[in-house]
C-alpha positions as CSV (number, residue, x, y, z in Angstrom):
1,X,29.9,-11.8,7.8
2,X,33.3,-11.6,5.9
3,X,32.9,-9.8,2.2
4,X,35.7,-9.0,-0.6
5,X,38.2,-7.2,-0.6
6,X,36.7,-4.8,-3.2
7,X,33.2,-4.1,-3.9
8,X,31.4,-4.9,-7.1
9,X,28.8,-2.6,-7.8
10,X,28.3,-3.9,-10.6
11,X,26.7,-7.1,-9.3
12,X,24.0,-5.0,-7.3
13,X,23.2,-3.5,-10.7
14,X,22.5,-6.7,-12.3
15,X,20.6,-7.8,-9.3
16,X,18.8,-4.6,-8.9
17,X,17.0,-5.6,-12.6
18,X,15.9,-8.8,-11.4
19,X,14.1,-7.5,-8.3
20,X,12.6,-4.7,-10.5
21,X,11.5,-7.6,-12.4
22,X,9.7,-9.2,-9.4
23,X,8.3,-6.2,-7.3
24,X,6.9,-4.5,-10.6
25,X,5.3,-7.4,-11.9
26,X,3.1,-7.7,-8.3
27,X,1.7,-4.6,-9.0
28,X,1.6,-3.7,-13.0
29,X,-1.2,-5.5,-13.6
30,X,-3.9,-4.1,-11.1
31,X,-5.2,-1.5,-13.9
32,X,-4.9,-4.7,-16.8
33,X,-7.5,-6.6,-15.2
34,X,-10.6,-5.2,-16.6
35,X,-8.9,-5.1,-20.0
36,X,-7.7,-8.9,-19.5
37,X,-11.1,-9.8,-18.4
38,X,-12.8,-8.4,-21.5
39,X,-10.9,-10.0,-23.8
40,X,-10.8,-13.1,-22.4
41,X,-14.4,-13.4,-20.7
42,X,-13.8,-13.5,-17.3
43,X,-15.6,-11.9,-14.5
44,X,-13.9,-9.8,-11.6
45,X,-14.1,-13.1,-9.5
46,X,-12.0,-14.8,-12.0
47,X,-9.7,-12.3,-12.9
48,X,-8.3,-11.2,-8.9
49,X,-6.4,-15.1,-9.4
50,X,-3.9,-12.7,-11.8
51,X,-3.1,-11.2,-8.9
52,X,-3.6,-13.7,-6.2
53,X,-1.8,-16.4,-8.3
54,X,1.5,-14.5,-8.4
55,X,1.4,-13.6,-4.8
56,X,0.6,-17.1,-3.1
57,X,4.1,-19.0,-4.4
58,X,5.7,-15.7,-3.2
59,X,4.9,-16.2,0.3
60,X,4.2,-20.0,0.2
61,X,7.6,-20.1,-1.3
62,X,10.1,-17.4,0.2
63,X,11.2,-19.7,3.1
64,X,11.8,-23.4,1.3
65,X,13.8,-20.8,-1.4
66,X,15.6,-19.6,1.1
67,X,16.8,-23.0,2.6
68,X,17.6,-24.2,-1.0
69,X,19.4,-21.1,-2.0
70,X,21.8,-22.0,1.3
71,X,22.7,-24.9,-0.9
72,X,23.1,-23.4,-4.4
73,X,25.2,-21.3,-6.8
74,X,24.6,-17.8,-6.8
75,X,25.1,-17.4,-10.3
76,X,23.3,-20.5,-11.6
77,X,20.2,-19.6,-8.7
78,X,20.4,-16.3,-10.3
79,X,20.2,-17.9,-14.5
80,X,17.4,-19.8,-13.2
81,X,15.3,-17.1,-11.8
82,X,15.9,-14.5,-14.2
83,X,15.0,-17.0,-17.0
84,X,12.1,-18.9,-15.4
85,X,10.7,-15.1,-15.0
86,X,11.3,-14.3,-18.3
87,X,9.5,-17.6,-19.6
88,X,7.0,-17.5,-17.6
89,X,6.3,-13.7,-18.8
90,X,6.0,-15.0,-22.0
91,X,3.2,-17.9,-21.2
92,X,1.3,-15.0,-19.6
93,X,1.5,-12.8,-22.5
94,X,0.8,-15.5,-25.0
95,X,-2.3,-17.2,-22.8
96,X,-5.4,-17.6,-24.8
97,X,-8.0,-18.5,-22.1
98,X,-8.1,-16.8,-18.1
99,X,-7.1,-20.3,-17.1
100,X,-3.5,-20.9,-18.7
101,X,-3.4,-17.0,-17.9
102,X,-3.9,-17.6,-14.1
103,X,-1.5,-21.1,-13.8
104,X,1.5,-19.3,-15.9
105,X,1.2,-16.2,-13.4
106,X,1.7,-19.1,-10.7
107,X,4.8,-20.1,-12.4
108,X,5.7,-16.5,-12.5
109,X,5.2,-16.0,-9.0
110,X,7.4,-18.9,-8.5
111,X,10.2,-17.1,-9.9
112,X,9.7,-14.1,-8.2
113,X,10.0,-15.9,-5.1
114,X,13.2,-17.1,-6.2
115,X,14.2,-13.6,-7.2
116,X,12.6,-11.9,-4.3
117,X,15.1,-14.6,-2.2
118,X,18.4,-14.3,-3.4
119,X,18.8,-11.1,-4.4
120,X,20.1,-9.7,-0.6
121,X,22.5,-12.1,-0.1
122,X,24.2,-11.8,-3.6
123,X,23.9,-7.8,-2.6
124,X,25.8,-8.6,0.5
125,X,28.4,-11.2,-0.5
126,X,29.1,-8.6,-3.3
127,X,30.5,-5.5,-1.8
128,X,32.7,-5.2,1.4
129,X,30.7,-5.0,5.0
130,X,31.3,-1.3,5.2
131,X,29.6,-0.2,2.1
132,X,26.9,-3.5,3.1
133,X,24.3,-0.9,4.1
134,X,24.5,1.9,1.0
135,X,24.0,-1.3,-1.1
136,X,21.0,-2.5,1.0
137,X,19.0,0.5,0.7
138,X,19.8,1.2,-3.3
139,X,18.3,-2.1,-3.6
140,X,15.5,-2.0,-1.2
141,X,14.1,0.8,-2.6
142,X,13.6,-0.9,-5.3
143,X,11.2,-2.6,-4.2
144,X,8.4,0.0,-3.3
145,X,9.1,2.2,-5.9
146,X,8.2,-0.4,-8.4
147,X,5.3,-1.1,-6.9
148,X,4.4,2.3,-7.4
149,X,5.5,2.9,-10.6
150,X,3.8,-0.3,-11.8
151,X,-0.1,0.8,-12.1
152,X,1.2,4.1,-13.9
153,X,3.0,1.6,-16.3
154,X,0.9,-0.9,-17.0
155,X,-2.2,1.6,-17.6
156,X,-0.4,3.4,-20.4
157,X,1.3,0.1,-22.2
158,X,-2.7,-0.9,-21.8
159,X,-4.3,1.8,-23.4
160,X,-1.5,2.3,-26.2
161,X,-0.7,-1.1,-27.3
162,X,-2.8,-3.9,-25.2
163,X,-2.3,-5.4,-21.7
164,X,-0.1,-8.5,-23.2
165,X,2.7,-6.0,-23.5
166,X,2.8,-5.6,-20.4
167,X,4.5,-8.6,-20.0
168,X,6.2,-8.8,-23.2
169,X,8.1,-5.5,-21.2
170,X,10.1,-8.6,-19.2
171,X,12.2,-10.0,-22.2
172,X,14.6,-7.8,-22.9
173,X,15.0,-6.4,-19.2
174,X,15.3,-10.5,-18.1
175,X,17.9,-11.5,-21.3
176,X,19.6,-8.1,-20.4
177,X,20.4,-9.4,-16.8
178,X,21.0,-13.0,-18.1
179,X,23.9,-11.6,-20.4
180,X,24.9,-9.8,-17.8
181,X,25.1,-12.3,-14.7
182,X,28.0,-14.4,-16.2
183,X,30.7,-11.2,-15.8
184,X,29.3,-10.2,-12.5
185,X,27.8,-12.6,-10.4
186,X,30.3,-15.1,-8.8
187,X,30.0,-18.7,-9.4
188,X,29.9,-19.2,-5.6
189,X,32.2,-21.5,-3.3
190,X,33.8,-24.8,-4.6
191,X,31.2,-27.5,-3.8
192,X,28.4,-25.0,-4.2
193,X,28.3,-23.8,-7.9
194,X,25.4,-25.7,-9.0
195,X,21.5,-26.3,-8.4
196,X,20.7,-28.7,-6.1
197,X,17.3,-30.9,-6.4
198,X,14.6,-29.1,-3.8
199,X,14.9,-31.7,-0.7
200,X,11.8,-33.7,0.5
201,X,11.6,-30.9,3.8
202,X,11.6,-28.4,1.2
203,X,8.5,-29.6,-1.1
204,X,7.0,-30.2,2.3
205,X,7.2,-26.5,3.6
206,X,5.7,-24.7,-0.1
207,X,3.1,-27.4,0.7
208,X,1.7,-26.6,4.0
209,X,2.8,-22.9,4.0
210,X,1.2,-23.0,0.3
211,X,-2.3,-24.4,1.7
212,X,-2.2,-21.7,4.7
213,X,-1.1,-19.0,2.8
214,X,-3.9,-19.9,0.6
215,X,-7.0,-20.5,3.3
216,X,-5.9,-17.0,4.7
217,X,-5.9,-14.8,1.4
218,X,-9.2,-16.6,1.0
219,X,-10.4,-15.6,4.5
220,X,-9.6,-12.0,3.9
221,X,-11.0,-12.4,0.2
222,X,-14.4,-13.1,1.5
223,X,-14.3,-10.8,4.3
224,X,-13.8,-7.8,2.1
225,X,-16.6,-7.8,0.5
226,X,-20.2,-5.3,0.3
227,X,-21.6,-8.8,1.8
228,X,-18.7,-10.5,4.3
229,X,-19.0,-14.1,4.7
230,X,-18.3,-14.4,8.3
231,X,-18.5,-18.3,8.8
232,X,-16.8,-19.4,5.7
233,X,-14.1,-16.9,6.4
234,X,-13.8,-17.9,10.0
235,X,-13.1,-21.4,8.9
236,X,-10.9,-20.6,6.2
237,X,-8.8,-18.6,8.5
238,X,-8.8,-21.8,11.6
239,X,-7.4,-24.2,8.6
240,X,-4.5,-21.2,7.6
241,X,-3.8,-21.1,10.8
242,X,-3.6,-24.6,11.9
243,X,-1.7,-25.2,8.5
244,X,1.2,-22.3,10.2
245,X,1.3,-24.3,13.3
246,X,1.7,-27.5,11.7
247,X,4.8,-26.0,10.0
248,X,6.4,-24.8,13.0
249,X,6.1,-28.1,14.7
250,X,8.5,-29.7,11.7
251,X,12.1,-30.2,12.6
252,X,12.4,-28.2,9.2
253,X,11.0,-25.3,11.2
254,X,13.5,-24.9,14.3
255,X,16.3,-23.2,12.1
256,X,14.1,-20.4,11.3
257,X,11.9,-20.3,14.8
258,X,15.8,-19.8,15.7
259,X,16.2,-17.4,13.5
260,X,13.8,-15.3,14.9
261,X,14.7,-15.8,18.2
262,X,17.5,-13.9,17.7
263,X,17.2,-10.1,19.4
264,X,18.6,-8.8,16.5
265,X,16.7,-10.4,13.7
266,X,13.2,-11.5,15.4
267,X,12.9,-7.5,16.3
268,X,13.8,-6.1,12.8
269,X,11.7,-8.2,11.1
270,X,8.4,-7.1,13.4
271,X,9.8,-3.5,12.8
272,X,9.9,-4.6,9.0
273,X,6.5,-6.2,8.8
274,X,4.8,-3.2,10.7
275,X,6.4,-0.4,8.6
276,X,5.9,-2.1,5.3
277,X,1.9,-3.0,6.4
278,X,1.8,0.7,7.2
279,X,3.1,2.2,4.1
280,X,0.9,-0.5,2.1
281,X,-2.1,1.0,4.3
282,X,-1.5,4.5,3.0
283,X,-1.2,3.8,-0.8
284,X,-5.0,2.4,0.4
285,X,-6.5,5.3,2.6
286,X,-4.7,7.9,0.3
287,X,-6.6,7.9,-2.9
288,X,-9.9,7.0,-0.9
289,X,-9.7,9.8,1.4
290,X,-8.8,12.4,-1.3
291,X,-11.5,11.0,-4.3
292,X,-14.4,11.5,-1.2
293,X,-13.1,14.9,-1.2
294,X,-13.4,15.2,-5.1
295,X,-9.5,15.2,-6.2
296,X,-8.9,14.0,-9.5
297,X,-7.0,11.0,-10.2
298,X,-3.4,12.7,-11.4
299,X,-3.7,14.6,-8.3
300,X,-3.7,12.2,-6.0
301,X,-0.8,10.4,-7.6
302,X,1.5,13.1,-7.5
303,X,0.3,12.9,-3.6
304,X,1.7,9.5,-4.0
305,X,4.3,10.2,-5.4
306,X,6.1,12.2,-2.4
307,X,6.2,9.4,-0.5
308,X,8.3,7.8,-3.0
309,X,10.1,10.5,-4.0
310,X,11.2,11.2,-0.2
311,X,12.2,7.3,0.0
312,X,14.3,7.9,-2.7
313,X,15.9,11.0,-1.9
314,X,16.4,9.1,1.8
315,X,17.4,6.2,0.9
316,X,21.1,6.3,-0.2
317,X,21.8,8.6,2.7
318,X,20.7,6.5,4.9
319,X,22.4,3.6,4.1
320,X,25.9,5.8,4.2
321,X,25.2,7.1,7.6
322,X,24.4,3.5,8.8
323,X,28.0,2.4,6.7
324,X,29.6,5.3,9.2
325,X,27.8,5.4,12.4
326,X,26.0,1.9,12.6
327,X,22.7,0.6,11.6
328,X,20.7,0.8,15.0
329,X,20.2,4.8,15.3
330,X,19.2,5.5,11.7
331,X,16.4,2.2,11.9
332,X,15.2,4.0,14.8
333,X,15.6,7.5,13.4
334,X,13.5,6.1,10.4
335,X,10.9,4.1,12.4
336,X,10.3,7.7,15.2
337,X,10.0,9.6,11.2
338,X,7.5,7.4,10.4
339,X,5.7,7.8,13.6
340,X,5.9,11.5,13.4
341,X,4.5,11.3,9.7
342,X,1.1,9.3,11.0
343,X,0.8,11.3,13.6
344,X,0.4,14.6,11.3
345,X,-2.1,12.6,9.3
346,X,-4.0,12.3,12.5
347,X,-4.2,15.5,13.2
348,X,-5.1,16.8,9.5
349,X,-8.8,14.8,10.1
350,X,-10.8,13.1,8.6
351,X,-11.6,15.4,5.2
352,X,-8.0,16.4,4.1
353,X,-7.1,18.4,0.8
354,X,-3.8,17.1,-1.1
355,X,-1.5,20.2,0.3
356,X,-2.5,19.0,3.9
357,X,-1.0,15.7,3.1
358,X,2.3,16.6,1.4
359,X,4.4,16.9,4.8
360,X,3.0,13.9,6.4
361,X,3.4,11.8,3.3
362,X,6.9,12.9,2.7
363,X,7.9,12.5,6.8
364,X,6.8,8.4,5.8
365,X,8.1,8.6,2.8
366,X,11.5,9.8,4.3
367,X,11.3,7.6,7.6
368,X,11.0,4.2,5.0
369,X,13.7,5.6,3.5
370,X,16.1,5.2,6.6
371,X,14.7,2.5,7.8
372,X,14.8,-0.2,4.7
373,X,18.3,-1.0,4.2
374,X,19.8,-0.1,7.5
375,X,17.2,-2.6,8.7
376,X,18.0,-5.4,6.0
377,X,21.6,-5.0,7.0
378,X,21.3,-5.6,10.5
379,X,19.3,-8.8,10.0
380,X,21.9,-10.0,7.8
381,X,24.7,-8.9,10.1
382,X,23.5,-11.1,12.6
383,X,22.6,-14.3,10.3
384,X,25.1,-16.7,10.7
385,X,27.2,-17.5,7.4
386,X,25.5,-20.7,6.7
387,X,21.8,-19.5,7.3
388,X,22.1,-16.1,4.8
389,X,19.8,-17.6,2.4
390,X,16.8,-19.0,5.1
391,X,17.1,-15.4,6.8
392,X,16.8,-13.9,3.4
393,X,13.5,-15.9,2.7
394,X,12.5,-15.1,6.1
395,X,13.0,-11.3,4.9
396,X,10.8,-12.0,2.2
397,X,8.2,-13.8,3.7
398,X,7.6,-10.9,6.0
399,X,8.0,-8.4,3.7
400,X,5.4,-10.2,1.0
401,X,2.8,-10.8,4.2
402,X,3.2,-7.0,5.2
403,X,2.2,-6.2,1.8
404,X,-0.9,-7.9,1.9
405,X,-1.9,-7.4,5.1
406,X,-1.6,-3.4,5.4
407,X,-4.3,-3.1,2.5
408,X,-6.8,-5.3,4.4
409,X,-6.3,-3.5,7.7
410,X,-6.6,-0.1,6.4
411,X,-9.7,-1.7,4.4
412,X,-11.1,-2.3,7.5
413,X,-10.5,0.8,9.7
414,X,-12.1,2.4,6.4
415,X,-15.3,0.7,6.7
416,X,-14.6,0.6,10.6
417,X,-14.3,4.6,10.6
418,X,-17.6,4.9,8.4
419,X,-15.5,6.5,4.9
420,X,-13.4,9.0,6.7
421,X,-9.2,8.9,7.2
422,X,-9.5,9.5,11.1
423,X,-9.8,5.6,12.1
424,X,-7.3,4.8,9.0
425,X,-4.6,7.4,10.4
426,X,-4.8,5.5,13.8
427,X,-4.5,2.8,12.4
428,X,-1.0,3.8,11.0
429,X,-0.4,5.3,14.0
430,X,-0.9,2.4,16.4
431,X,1.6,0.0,13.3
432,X,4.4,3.0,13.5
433,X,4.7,3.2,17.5
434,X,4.9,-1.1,17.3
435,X,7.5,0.1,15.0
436,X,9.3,2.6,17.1
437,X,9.0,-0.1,20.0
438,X,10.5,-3.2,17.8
439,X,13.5,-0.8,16.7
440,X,14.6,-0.2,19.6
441,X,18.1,-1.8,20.7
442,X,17.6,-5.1,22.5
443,X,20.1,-8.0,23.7
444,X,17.0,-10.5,24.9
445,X,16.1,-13.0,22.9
446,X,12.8,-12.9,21.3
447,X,10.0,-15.4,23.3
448,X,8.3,-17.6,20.8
């Protein structure tokens, strides 16, 4: 990948609002919903769709994004996400039943897909190839630390002015980056300045990876609770996953299957989709495993908050050394810190107090740190030119999944491990050493 002769920070700024948009957005609502279902009379079973409707279209979306975003303007892609986010923020805000509530978070989603898509490749096309990897990990950090900082938000805009605000909050950061993405965001290549309509293939993938994504999230929806419905879920999950393999039969399919092929990219994004299940697992076990011990809510979010305080401090680092030295030794330097981090919550057992958990949280906290952008940067390295968008949807997708998926496991080795952090902490022991394993260097193709 070829970049410009100088680097414009400046364009990672503007992007860096928009994915604060999206990543704080999947998470800022969590403490609203009791609030939201109060004032709008809606039960707990109604009122999970504010969450579940903004994550589906992320993942049923990221990859036919990804493809169309191959096709479109950068700047105008950009406009269009921003604003549709913005919009949509305000349809949420405004909604007077759970319903219109619930389809304008869909839109929102939507968006967020969109936002969650293009936002590496602009990042990369902006700055030159050996500054690629500071700019990757200022940007991926992002990411998690909005979703951290999001519950914190949204409870205090909820108990001081009401839980529509915290959408309302969107507006001015979203016309902010519109006003801002004309000076800084290039218009993109002659012949490629505009927005293309979605193809046929394209409306074809959200549907059937839509409609898995969907059965699955259902599956794990009814297997989580006091009462799991095994049968139902079963089914649920056959029809997601026949719905997956329908996809990758498609001719639409074979560029990413290719994708992932790739030594490079198919093993960064399992390292990827095991380190980001495995830090979504902790923010679970965490505040379980200190409240059975009776630590108080603030506590155990300034335990929470080493982790992202260490990715933070990490972070930019990180994506120097890989600028100097290359990307491969600090992913693995990240991915054996994160190992070494779940390995001292192993052996801390099952009752911990919160000192007992600083080290180990910041060793994760700090191995993420290393590992985000140094990772993203080597996928993207190896993309070729043409594909940057479909691998940056593929990014997505497996970043999106990860998030889901590390609550539900840890959920399980919970109740697996009878309330205690043991079973959880091998849990993220077992996802770090896959970790480790997928950062290694390789030249062999990955075997689909």
């Amino acid at each position: 990948m070829s970049g410009p002769a100088t680097s414009r920070w400046s364009t990672v700024v503007v992007v860096s609002l928009g994915i604060v948009l999206g990543s704080l957005d999947m998470t800022i609502v969590a403490v609203a919903l009791p609030a939201i279902g109060a004032e709008l009379g809606a039960g707990p079973s109604s009122t999970q769709w504010v969450l579940l409707g903004y994550l589906l279209p992320l993942v049923a979306l990221s990859l036919p994004a990804g493809r169309w975003l191959d096709r479109a303007g950068p700047r105008a892609a950009f406009r269009l996400a921003v604003g549709g986010f913005g919009a949509a923020s305000a349809l949420v805000a405004l909604a007077p039943g759970i319903e219109l509530l619930v389809a304008a978070r869909v839109l929102q989603g939507g968006f967020a897909a969109l936002l969650s898509v293009l936002g590496l490749p602009i990042v990369a096309g902006a700055v030159r190839p050996e500054h690629r990897a500071r700019a990757m990990s200022i940007v991926l950090t992002l990411i998690p630390l909005s979703g951290v900082v999001g519950p914190a938000v949204g409870g205090l805009l909820t108990d001081a002015v009401g839980w529509r605000t915290i959408f309302l909050v969107n507006l001015p950061v979203a016309a902010a980056a519109l006003a801002l993405a004309g000076l800084t965001i290039p218009a993109g290549p002659p012949g490629r300045t505009g927005l293309p309509r979605p193809d046929r293939a394209a409306v074809t993938d959200a549907v059937v990876l839509g409609a898995g994504t969907t059965a699955l999230v259902l599956a794990l929806d009814l297997l989580s609770g006091p009462a799991p419905a095994l049968a139902p879920a079963g089914a649920l999950a056959v029809a997601g996953a026949i719905a997956v393999a329908v996809w990758a039969r498609r001719p639409d399919s074979r560029p990413v299957l290719a994708l992932l092929r790739h030594p490079r990219i198919g093993w960064s994004l399992l390292a990827l989709l095991v380190t980001i299940a495995g830090v979504g697992a902790v923010n679970f076990l965490i505040p379980y495993a200190l409240a059975d011990g009776g630590t108080d809510a603030a506590t155990t979010g300034l335990v929470l908050l080493v982790l992202s305080a260490a990715m933070a401090l990490t972070s930019p680092p990180a994506g120097v050394l890989a600028d100097r030295i290359g990307t491969a030794p600090v992913v693995l330097a990240g991915a054996v810190l994160v190992l070494g981090g779940a390995g001292w919550l192993l052996a801390v057992g099952p009752g911990p107090g919160p000192g007992a958990l600083l080290v180990p949280m910041a060793l994760v906290g700090a191995g993420n740190g290393l590992f985000a952008g140094p990772n993203a940067t080597r996928v993207l390295d190896a993309t070729p030119p043409g594909e940057i968008g479909a691998s940056s949807g593929l990014s997505s997708l497996v970043r999106t999944t990860a998030f889901t998926l590390g609550p539900a496991l840890a959920a399980a080795a919970w109740t697996a491990g009878t309330g205690n952090l043991t079973a959880g902490a091998v849990l993220l022991v077992a996802l770090a050493a896959v970790g480790v394993l997928a950062a290694l260097p390789r030249r062999r193709p990955v075997r689909l």
